[in-house]
Phi, psi and omega in degrees: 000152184275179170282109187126215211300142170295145185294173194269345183274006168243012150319282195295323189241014185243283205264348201252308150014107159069034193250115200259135192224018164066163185261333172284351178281151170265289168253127171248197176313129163206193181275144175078342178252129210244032164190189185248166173220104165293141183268102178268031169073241200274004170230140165238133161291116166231137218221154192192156166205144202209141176261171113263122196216036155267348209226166192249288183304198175031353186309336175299343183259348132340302200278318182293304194281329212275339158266326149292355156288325178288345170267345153296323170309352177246033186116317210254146172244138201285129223230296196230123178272136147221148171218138150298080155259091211292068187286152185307193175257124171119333174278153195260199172300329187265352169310310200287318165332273182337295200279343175267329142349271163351288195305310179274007161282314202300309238281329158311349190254323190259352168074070185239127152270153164265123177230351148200200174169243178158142195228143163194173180270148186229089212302143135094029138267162195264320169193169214277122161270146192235105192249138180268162172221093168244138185236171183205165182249160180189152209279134189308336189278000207220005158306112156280098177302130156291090145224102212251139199252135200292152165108337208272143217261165193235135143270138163224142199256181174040311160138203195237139170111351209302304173295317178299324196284333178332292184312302206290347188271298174276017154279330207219023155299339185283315168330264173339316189321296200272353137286325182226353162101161203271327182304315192273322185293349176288315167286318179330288175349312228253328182333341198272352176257032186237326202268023161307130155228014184314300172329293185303317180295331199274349162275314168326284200346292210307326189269288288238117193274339185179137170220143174207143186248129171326005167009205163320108164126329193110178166285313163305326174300304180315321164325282180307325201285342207258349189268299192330320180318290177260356155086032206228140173284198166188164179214126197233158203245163204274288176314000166233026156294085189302150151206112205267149181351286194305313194301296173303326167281306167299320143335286177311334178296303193269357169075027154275157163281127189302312189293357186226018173260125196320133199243010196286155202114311174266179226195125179236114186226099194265135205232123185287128186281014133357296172210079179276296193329296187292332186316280187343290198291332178283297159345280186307319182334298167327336197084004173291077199306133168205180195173151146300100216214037162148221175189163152256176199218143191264009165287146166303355202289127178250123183195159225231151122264126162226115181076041177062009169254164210252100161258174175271143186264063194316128188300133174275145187272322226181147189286151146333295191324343213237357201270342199230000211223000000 
């Protein structure tokens, strides 16, 4: 298998296979879900976990938001932390700062406690991965089911890549530096104080028919992830796809695709398209970029329009992130 997310047919015939999940699970494991929802009489616990493991600098602050975006994406507001950190044979004390430093600003700014986790020297990394546990609660009426529906229009909030170009600004600054200057790699950068969707979803919910924030694949991965859900096509138009300056250049320099570049930050929101408009307009109202950028379909058909012609819109085999990280 290549490197990142495992495919869904060894999802679906592996891993998911004989897996008993009790009368209190609402939602359990599936392909496209990137958590869970228990049932607590007038609240549900929902809970999700993620490693970071593309990225070197910043991860205690990676870790705290990128899971607290999956719990937000059901509804829910993020509550309670636990973390795995694994360190190389060789780091030090002040490595172990760092990344819990990091963690305990986010998790205090967003109003997360940390209870518990487990730390350790780890033989043959190369460098520290950090797996996240986050959980949050949410009134059962106000609970998101993923399931998206044909007819129904997708929003994207922010744009597609905000974390990979984020990475890629601090992996490759000197580089960059010396191609487009120190003013763009620095916003490039700064992307990382974005990827928060936490906001945005808890502005969704009232609509949201579903919501995924894009991770490993991009925003085209979230597609697929979010059509695999409901066994439904889509169909998407390019030009209303936001991809921001910084994002399109650094793609293009490294010859990669924006739409299949890691993506937390953005916001995948399917909606009756009644009221995709309003959703949009409380968003922007918010300070929040967004657009309409398609529908799902109840035919299987996944497809792009661009310069008016209609191609199929390929599941990334692999993140962009991983061909230059």
């Amino acid at each position: 298998m290549l490197v990142g997310k495992v495919p869904p047919e060894i999802l679906k015939d592996i891993i998911f296979r004989g897996l008993e999940h009790g009368d209190k699970v609402i939602i359990g494991p599936g392909v496209g879900i990137d958590a869970t929802a228990i049932d607590f009489g007038d609240y549900v616990l929902v809970a999700s976990t993620d490693p970071i493991t593309g990225a070197e600098e910043r991860i205690g602050f990676y870790a705290v938001h990128v899971n607290a975006n999956d719990v937000a994406t059901f509804g829910a507001v993020p509550k309670w932390f636990l973390v795995t950190v694994l360190l190389p044979e060789g780091a030090d004390a002040e490595l172990v700062k760092e990344i819990m430093g990091e963690m305990k600003k986010v998790a205090q700014e967003m109003g997360v406690a940390i209870v518990g986790g487990h730390t350790e020297v780890t033989p043959g990394l190369k460098k520290p991965i950090v797996v996240g546990t986050m959980l949050g609660e949410v009134e059962k009426e106000k609970l998101v089911v993923p399931k998206p529906r044909p007819g129904d229009a997708i929003i994207l909030t922010k744009g597609a890549g905000i974390e990979g170009t984020s990475i890629i600004a601090h992996e490759r600054e000197e580089e960059l530096r010396s191609v487009f200057g120190r003013d763009f790699v620095e916003r490039a950068k700064a992307y990382i104080y974005e990827i928060s969707v936490v906001r945005e979803a808890l502005i969704a919910r009232e609509f949201a028919t579903a919501m995924h924030d894009p991770t490993e694949g991009g925003v085209a991965n979230g597609l697929h992830e979010m059509a695999d859900v409901g066994n439904l096509g889509f169909r998407i138009f390019a030009n209303k796809v936001i991809v921001r300056e910084e994002t399109k250049k650094i793609c293009a320099f490294y010859d990669l695709d924006p739409l299949a570049l890691i993506s937390s930050g953005s916001l995948l929101i399917s909606v009756p398209r009644d009221h995709a408009r309003v959703l949009v307009e409380r968003l922007l109202a918010k300070g929040i970029n967004a657009s309409i950028v398609g529908e799902f379909l109840a035919e299987r058909k996944r497809v792009i329009i661009e310069d008016g012609v209609e191609r199929p819109l390929r599941r990334p085999e692999t993140d962009e992130l991983w061909k230059i990280v």
